[in-house]
N, C-alpha and C positions, 0 to 999 in steps of 0.2 A: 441377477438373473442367471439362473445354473442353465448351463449348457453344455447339453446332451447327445454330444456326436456319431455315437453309435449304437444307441439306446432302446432305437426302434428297427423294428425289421420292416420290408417292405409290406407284408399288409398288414402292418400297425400304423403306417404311415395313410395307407389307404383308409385304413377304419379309426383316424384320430379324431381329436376334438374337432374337427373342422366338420367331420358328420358323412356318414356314410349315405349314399342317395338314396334316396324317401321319399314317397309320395308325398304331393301337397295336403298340409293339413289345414283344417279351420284356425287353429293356434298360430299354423307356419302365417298363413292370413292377418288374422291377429294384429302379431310381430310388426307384417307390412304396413299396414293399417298404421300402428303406434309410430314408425319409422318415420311414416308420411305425416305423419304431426307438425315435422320440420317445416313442412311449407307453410302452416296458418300464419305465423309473423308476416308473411309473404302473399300473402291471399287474396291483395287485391290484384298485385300484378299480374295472377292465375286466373283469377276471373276476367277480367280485361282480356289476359291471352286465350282463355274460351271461348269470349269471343267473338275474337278475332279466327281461331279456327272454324268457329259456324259459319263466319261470313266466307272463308276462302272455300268452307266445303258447299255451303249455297252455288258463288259463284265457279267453281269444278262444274258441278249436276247439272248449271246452266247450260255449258256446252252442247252436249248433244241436242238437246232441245234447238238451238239454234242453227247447229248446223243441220238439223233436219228441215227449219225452216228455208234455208236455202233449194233443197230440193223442192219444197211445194214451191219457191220462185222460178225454177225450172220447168217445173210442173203446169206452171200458171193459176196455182189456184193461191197464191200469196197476194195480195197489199202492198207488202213491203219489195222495194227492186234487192238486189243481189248490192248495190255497194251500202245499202241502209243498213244491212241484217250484218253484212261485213264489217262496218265504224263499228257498231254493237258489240261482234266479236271483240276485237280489239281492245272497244273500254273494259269489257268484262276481265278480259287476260292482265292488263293493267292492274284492274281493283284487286285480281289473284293475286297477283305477283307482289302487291301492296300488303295486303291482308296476310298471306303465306307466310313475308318478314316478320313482320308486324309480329305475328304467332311464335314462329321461332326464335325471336332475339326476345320476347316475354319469360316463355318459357323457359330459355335459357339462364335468364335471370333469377327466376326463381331458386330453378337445380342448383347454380352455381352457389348460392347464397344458404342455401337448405339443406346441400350436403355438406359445406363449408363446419356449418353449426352443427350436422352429426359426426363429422372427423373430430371437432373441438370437443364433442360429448364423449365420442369415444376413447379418444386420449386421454380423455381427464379421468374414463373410468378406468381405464387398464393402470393409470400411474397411481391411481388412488387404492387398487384392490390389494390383498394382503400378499407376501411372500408365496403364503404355500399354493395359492392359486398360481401366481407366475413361476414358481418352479414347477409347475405340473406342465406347463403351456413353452413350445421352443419360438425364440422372438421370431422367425420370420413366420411366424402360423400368425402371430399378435398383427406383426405389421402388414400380412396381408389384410385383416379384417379393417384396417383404416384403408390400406389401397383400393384393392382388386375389388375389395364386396361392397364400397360405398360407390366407386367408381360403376359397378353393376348397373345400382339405384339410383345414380343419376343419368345416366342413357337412358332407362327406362323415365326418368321424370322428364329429363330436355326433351325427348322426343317418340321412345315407345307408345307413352298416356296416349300422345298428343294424334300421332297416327293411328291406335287402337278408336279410339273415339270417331275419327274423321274416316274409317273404316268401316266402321260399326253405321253409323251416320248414311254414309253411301251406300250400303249395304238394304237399312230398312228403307230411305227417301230413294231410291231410285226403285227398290222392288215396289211401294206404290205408285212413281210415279209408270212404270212396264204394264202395272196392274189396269190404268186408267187407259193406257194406248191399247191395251189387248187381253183382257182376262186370256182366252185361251191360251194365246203365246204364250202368258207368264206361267199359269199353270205347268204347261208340255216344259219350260225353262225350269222352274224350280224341282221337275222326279229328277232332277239330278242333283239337287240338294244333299238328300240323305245321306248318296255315296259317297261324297265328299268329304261331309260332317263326319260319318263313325270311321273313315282312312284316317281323317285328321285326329280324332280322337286313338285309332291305334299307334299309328306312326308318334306320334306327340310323347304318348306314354316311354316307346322310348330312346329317342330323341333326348327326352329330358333326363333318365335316367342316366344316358351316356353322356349327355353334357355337362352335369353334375360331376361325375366321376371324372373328366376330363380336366376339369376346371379346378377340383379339389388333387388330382395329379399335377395339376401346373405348382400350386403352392406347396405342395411337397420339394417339387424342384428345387422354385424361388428359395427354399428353407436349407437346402443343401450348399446352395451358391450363397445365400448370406453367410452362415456360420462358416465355410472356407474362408472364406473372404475377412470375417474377421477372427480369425484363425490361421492368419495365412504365415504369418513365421514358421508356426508351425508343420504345417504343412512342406515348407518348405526346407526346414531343418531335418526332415524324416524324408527328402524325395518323393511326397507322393502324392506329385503335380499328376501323374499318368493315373494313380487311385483315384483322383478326386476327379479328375474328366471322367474318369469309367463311369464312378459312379453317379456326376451329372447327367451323364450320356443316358446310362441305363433309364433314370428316371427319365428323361426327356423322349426316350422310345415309347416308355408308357403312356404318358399325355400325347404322342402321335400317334399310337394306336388307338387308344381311347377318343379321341377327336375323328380321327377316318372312320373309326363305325359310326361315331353322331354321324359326321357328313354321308357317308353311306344310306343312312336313314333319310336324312334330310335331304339329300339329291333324288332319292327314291320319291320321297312322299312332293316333293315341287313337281317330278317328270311327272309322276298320278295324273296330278291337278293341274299342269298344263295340257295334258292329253284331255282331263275328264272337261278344261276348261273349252278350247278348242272344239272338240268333241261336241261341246253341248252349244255353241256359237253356231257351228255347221248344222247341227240338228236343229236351232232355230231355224237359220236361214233358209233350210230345205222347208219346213214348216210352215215360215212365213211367208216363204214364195207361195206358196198352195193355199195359202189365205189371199193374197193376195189375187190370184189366177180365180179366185172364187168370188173377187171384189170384195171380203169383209176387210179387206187393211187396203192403205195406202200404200204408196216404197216410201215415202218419207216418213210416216209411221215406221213402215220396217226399218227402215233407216233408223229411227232415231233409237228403237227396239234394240238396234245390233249395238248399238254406241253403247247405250245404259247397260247392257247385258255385258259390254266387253268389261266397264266400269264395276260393276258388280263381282264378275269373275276374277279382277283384280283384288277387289277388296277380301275375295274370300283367300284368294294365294297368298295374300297379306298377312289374313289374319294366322294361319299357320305358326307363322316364324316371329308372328308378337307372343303368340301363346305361347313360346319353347322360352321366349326371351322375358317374358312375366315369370314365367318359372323359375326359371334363373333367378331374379329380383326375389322372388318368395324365399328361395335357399338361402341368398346371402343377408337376407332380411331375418331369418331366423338366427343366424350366426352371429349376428349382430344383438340381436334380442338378445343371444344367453350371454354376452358380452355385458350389453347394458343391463340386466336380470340380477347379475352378481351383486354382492353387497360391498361395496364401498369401506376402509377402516379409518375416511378419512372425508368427513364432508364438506368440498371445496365452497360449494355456495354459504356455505356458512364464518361469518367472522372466526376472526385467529384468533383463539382463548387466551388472556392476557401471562404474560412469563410466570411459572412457578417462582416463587421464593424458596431456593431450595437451596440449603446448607451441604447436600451430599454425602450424606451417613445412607450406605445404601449393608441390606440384610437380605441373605438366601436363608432362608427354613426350611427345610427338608424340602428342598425340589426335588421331585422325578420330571424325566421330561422323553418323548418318544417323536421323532419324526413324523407328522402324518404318512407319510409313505412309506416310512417304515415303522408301522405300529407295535410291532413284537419286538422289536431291538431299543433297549431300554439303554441311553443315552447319558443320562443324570439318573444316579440310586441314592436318593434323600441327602442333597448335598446342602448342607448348612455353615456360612460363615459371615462375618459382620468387618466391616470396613468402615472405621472412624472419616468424619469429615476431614477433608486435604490430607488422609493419609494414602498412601504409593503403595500397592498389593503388586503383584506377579503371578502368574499361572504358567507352571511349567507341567512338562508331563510329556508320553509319545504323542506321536502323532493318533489322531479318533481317541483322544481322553475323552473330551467335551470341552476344552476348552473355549474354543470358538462361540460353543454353543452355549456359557454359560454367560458371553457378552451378545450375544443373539436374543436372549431371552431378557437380559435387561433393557434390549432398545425394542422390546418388544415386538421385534418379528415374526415370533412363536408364542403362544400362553405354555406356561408350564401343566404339564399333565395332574400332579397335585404339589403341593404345598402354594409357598408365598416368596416373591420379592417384593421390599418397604424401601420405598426411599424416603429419608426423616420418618419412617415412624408409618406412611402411607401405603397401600398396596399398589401397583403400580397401576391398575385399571382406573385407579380414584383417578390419578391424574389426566386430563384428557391427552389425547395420545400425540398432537404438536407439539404441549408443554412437556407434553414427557422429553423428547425425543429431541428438541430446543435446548434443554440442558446437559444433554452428551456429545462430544465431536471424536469420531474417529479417526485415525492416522491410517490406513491399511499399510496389509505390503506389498499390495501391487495398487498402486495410485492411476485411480482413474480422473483423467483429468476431461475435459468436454472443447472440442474442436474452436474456439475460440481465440480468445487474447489472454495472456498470463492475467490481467489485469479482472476481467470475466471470470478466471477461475477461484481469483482468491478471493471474489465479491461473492460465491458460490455460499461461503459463510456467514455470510452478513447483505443480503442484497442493495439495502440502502447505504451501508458503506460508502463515505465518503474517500474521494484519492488520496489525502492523506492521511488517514485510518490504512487504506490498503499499504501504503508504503512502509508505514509503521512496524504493519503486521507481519511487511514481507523483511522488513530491517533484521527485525526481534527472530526470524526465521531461519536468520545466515544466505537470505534468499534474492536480497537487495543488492548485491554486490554484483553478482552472476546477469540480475535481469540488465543494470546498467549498462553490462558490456555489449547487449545486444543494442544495434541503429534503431530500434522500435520500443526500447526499452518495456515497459508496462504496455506496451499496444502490439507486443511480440506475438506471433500466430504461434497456437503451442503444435498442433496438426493433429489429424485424428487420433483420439485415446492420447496425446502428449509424446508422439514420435519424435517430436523435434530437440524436446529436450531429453538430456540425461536421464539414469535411476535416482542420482541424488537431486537434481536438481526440482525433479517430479517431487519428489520426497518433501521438499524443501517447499514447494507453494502448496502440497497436503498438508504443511504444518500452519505456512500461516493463512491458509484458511480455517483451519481451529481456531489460530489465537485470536482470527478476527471473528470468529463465533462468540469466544470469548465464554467456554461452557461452563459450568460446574463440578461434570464427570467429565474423566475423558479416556478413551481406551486407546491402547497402542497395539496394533494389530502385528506381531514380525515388524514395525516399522524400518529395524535397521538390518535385516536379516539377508538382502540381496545386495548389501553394497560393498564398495572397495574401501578400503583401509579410510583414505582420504576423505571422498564423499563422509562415512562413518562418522568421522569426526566433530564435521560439521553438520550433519543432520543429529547427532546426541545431543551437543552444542543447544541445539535449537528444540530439541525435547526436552534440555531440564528446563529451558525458559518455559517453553509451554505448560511445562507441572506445576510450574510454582503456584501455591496455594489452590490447587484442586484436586478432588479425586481424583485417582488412574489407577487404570486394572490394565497393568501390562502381561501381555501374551508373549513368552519369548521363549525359541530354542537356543540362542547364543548366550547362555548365563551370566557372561561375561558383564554384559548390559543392566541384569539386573542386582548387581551387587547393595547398589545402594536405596532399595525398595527399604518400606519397612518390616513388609511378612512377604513371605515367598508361599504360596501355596503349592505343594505337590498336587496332580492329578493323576490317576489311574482308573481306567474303566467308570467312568461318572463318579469317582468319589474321593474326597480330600483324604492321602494317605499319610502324609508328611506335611508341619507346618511351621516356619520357623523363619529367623535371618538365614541369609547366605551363611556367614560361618556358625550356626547351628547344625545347619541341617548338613554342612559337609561334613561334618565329625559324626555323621550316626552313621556307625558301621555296617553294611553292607544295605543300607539306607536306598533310596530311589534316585534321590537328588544327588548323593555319592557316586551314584552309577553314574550317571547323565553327565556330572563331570571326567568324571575319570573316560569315558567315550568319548567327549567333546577334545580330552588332554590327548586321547590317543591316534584322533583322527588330525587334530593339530600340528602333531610329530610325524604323519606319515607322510602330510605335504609341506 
């Protein structure tokens, strides 16, 4: 995963792939819609938990009805005494309080289970999508879309639906039920409707707009503080602990000024709607005393009027700050989409294609090859050479020959722009691409290792590996001796990225977890190019074991190392200039390979 620390300027960060704020669209919808697919497995718990929401929003509406009955007991025009209608109240609060759970810990079930299976989906498709998509994308933008934006969609599934609906619900069942106590009232109660509705429609617009913007500035942040973070030697080798708070700080100004204008908005448009709500509460009550003063109402009718109208007025200040928080849901639902949208180079639902038979005669033809990102800067210029099975090549060259890139293209992380690479005789797309990439193991030169047990990492090759296969492999590696001296021996914590151990001794379980890959090809990335004398000795040790009887395309600037390849390839600017043994190609006078010695002799003697 490349990463790109100062690559973006702040409004490239604002206008990245994470998506600049946008109106909802029928597509953004769409997205949502497919998103929410996740719960059918789960569909019946959803239903059950529906409802169970009808019942708790039934017994809510009951309320006022009942507590206006008490006033006709007051009144004297009731049947029922004041502690009957009271027991009543009570069971009903009960059944709510019953019902209410009941809804919530359903629903909760579901979310939890439904977003569980779109983090699982979504992971599987970022680990599955090709290279040049994840070098276009910086990890913490990736791992927000598994946090922050599923984490959205499930708030919205535990409990926005579930409020929107039981909002919605008390909204139309109590405006008939207002309707049946008092046409007029409801009438005179609802000209304040419209106001409401087009504030919430202006305010809403944007509200959203700034909460979007706010939301996609937090993960700008988030993306500053991870890559420090794993970058942090760095950092700290250059002093610029005080640059990198600057520059957390800066971003973090921005998602607090972008959040105070949502809230600015959003305090605005609640004050509104508590004034207009209020507002039109008093102008019933003035209303309905004058009905009442005229005998066409009761006060226990007005009474029960003022309850369902306060209920009502609720649901509508409700619906507000669901509709800003759907919105949300829609944005991180779309981001999610062109996440899940990509195409895949590697289909997990599908069985493992059985191992290549593969002897390891691997052929360049005239490759060209260009970066997608950098499509004008030609990379490889028709590079062609052939590599016998188990024979030992080398690639030297400066630094940006192509080297790198011309074992990049055989593991296939790039297609080459034109020509052909053949392994036995085959083009490499024939192979399917686990088999391809099953019979090559890499050594890098910075050894990434994965926050576990030594034991964990060098099964990393072989998952089913048995414990003593791994020990074998870590024997045969120079790597057995070192792990024994640790109290935890193979059950050793290596600690994040392999902090705990050495450069060699990292070196040393990247090897045998090759040998316990056990490949066909195998490429040596610099493997021995950051170590001391010592370590050296013992990690070549453990690289000739590893060659024995396979391909390898070793990559190296220490020459030293490659004396005993069988062709040495020269590189310059994408194309083989010089090719030969070690004492070949030092005898070509003023040769390339000549140079690169004679620089390596001179830089030797200065220290």
């Amino acid at each position: 995963m490349a990463k790109r620390r100062f690559g973006r300027t702040n409004d490239d960060s604002e206008e990245s792939a994470m998506g600049a704020p946008k109106k909802i669209s029928w597509s953004g919808l769409k997205k949502t819609l497919q998103i929410f697919r996740y719960t059918l497995p789960y569909k019946g718990y959803f239903i059950v938990g529906f409802i169970f929401l009808i019942l708790s929003t039934g017994t809510s509406l009951a309320f006022p009805k009942l507590v206006g009955s008490i006033i006709e007991v007051i009144e004297g025009k009731s049947t029922y005494t004041i502690n009957e209608i009271t027991s009543f109240l009570v069971v009903i609060l009960v059944f709510q309080a019953i019902f209410s759970f009941l809804r919530i810990y359903l629903f909760s079930r579901v979310s939890e289970w439904a977003m569980a299976d779109v983090r699982r989906d979504v992971y599987s498709k970022i680990i599955t999508l090709p290279i040049p998509f994840l070098e276009q994308r910086r990890v913490g933008e990736l791992t927000s879309r598994i946090t922050s934006d599923v984490t959205q969609l499930q708030d919205v599934l535990s409990f926005t639906i579930a409020e929107f609906f039981r909002q919605i619900a008390t909204l139309v069942v109590g405006i008939a039920l207002i309707s049946i106590t008092s046409w007029k009232l409801t009438l005179f109660m609802l000209a304040t409707f419209p106001v409401m509705v087009v504030s919430a429609m202006v305010f809403g617009r944007y509200i959203r707009r700034l909460s979007k913007k706010a939301q996609d500035e937090l993960a700008a942040a988030n993306v500053i503080a991870e890559e420090t973070l794993q970058s942090v030697n760095v950092v700290k080798a250059f002093t610029n602990e005080r640059l990198e708070v600057k520059r957390y700080q800066t971003a973090l100004e921005r998602v607090v000024e972008n959040a105070l204008k949502a809230a600015t908005f959003r305090g605005g448009f609640v004050s509104f709607i508590i004034f207009a709500l209020f507002g039109g509460i008093v102008g019933v009550i003035w209303y309905g005393a004058n009905l009442v003063q005229a005998g066409e109402l009761s006060i226990a009718d007005l009474f029960t009027f003022v309850l369902y109208t306060t209920f009502i007025g609720g649901a509508m200040g409700g619906l507000g700050d669901m509709y800003a928080q759907i919105n949300k849901t829609i944005g991180a639902s779309e981001r999610l989409g062109e996440i899940m949208g990509e195409r895949p180079e590697i289909n997990l639902a599908e069985p493992d294609p059985a191992p290549a038979n593969a002897i390891g005669q691997i052929t360049y033809d005239q490759v060209e090859f260009s970066y997608p990102s950098r499509a004008d800067v030609e990379v490889l210029k028709g590079l062609s050479f052939k590599i016998g099975a188990g024979e030992k090549i080398a690639l030297v060259g400066y630094s940006g020959a192509g080297k790198s890139t011309i074992v990049q293209l055989l593991m296939r992380f790039y297609d080459p722009v034109r020509g052909q690479i053949r392994i036995d005789g085959k083009t490499l797309s024939d192979y399917p691409l686990n088999s391809l990439r099953n019979m090559i193991a890499i050594v890098p030169q910075e050894v990434m290792l994965f926050g576990g047990t030594i034991q964990e990492n060098i099964a990393y090759g072989r998952p089913d590996a048995t414990e003593a296969d791994i020990r074998e492999a870590a024997r045969k590696a120079n790597a057995l001796q070192f792990i024994e001296s640790f109290p935890d021996k193979l059950q050793t914590l290596v600690g994040e990225r392999g902090v705990k151990l050495s450069g060699g001794q990292r070196q040393r379980v990247a090897i045998a977890r090759a040998i316990l890959k056990d490949p066909k090809i195998l490429i040596l990335d610099e493997a021995t190019s950051s170590l001391d004398a010592e370590s050296e000795q013992l990690v070549q040790s453990a690289l000739d074991e590893l060659m024995k009887n396979r391909t390898t395309i070793v990559i190296a600037h220490r020459l030293a190392t490659i004396r005993k390849v069988d062709t040495i390839y020269v590189i310059r600017e994408g194309q083989i200039v010089e090719s030969g043994s070690h004492d070949e190609l030092a005898l070509i006078e003023k040769g390339l390979y000549a140079n690169l010695i004679k620089l390596q002799f001179e830089t030797a003697e200065t220290h």
